[in-house]
N, C-alpha and C positions, 0 to 999 in steps of 0.2 A: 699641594699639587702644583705643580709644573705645566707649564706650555713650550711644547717646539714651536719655533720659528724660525723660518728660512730666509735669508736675506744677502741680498750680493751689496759686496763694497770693492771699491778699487782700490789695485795694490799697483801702489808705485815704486814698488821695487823692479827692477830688472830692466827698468828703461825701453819695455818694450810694449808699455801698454797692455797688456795680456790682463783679464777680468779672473779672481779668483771668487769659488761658493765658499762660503762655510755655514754651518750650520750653530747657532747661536742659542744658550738657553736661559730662558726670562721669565721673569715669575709671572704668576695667574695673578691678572687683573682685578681687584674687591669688587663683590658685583655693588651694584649702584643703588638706589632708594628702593627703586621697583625691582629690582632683582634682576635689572641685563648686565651684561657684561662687556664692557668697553676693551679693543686691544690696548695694550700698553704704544703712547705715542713711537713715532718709526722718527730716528734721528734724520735730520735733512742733510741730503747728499749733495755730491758735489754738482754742479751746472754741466750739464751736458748728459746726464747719465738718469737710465730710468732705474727707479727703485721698484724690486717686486713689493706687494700688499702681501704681508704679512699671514698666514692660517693661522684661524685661531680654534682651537677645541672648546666649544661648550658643552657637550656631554658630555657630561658626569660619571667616573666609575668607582662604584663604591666596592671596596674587596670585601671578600666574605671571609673569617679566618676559619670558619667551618671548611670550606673548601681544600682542594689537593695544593699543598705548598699554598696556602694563603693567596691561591689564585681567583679571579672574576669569575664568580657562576652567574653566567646568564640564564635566564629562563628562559626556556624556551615556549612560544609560543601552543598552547592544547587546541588542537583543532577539535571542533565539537562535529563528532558525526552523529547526523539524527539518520535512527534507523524509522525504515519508510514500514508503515504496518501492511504487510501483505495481504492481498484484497481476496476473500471469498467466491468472486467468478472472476477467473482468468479470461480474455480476451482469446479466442481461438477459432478453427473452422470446427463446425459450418455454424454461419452467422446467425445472426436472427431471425433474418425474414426467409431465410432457406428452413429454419425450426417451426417457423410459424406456418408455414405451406404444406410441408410435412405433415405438422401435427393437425392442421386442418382435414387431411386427407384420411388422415388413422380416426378422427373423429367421425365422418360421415359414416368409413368402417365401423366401427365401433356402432354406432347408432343404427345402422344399416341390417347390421348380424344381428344385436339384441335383439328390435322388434321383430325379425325374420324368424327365430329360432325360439321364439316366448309362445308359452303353449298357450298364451289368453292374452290379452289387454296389449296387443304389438306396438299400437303407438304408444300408450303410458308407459311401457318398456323403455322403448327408445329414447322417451324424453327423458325418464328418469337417468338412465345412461349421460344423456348430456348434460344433464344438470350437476351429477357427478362428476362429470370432467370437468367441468366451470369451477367448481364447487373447490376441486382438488387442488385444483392449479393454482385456485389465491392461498389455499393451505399450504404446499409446495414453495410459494413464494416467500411467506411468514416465517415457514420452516428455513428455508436460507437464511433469512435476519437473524433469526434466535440462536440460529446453528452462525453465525459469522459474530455474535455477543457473546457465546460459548467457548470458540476457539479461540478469543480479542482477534480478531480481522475484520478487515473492512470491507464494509458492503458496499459494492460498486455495480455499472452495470445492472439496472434493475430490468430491461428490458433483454438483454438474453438473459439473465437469470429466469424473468417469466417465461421467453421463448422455451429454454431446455424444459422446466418444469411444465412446458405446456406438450411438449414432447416426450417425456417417461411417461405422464400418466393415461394422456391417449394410448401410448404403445401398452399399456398396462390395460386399458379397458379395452382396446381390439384383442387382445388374447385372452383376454375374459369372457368375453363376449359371442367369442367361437364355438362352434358345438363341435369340439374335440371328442373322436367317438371312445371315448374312457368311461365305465359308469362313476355316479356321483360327479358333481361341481367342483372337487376340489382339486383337482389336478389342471382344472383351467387359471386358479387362483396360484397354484403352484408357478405354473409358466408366466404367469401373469408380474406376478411379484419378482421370478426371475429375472425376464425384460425387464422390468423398473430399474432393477437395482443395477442392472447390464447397462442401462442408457445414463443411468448416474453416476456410473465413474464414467465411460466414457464420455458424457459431455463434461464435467464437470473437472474429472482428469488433479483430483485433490488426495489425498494422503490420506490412510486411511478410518481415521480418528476422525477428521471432520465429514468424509462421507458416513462415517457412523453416526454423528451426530445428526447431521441432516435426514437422513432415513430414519431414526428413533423419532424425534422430534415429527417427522411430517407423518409419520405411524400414530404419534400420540395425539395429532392434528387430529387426524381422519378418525379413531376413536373417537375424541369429545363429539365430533359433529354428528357421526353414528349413533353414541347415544342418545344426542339432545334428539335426530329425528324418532327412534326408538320410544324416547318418552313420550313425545308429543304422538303418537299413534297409540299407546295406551292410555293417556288421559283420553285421547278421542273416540277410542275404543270401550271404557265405562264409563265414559258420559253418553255414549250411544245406548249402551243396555238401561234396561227400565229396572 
């Protein structure tokens, strides 16, 4: 390996003082015990005249004969891009505490209509209705987790996630809870279930795989707990008969 070095010397030809460059080639330096490398000593010039300092190259280029024409492949730097895990509640209007006022109001609804329209027992109506809304809305929230483990996305925002889910399912027990003048119950369940699944894309505003997942899952929620009361009224129901 080689090193350039630039260096001026004066030329006392031409009798007129005039400075000439030239360009000079000198061998690389043996590095030293430790491994630096020293320039090769600069001859001493004449008195009167400054001498440039010498550049010297220590980086090292090793050819690759793999390479085109036995040229330097550099590497180039890999930039690591970390992909960010997209989060299961988006951040959007209307915020929390507009869902939570809302859904307070469809609750009083909701409880208000039940025990109005129950042909016996209006308060144990009512409350049951709210206990259901209470009840749904930590299953709703659950339902998000399991559905954000489902999809791998990240759960964020745990308070509008409770605010929306506290807002489908009121809006789902005030249409339930109407005396829509249709014979039989199930056409208030129909509408009912409509609205839910209407305020869960809408608020939730996600593709339609993970709102599937979330409405199955918070479906299968509200099962288990329907059973578990189911059962405990028939044990309590033959442990009452003699």
């Amino acid at each position: 390996m080689d090193e350039i070095r630039k260096s001026e010397s004066l030329s006392g030809a031409g009798g007129d003082g005039a400075h000439e460059e030239r360009d000079e080639l000198v061998p690389l330096a043996e590095p030293e015990e430790h491994g630096s490398i020293k320039p090769p000593p600069v001859a001493a010039a004449p008195l009167g005249l400054e001498v440039k300092t010498p550049t010297v190259v220590k980086e090292r280029y090793v050819n690759d004969a793999s390479g085109p024409a036995g040229g330097t492949n550099a590497a180039p730097s890999a930039s690591v891009e970390t992909t960010q895990i997209p989060p299961i509640v988006r951040p959007g209007f209307p915020g929390p505490n507009t869902l939570i006022i809302s859904a307070a109001v469809l609750t009083l609804g909701a409880v208000g209509m039940a025990g109005y329209f129950a042909p016996s027992h209006a308060i144990a109506r009512g409350l049951a209705t709210l206990y259901d809304i209470a009840v749904h809305t930590g299953t709703g929230i659950v339902a998000v987790m399991m559905a954000a483990v489902f999809t791998e996305r990240r759960f964020s925002e745990a308070k509008l996630a409770a605010a929306r889910m506290f807002f489908a399912v009121s809006l789902m027990h005030a249409v339930v809870s109407s005396n829509i003048p249709i014979p039989t119950k199930i056409d208030e369940w129909v509408l009912g279930l409509s609205a839910y699944a209407l305020a869960l894309w809408g608020l939730f505003r996600l593709p339609r795989h993970e709102l599937t997942v979330i409405g199955v899952t918070h479906a299968g929620l509200w099962l288990i707990v329907k059973f578990g009361a189911e059962l405990n009224a028939f044990i309590a129901s033959r442990a009452a008969t003699p």
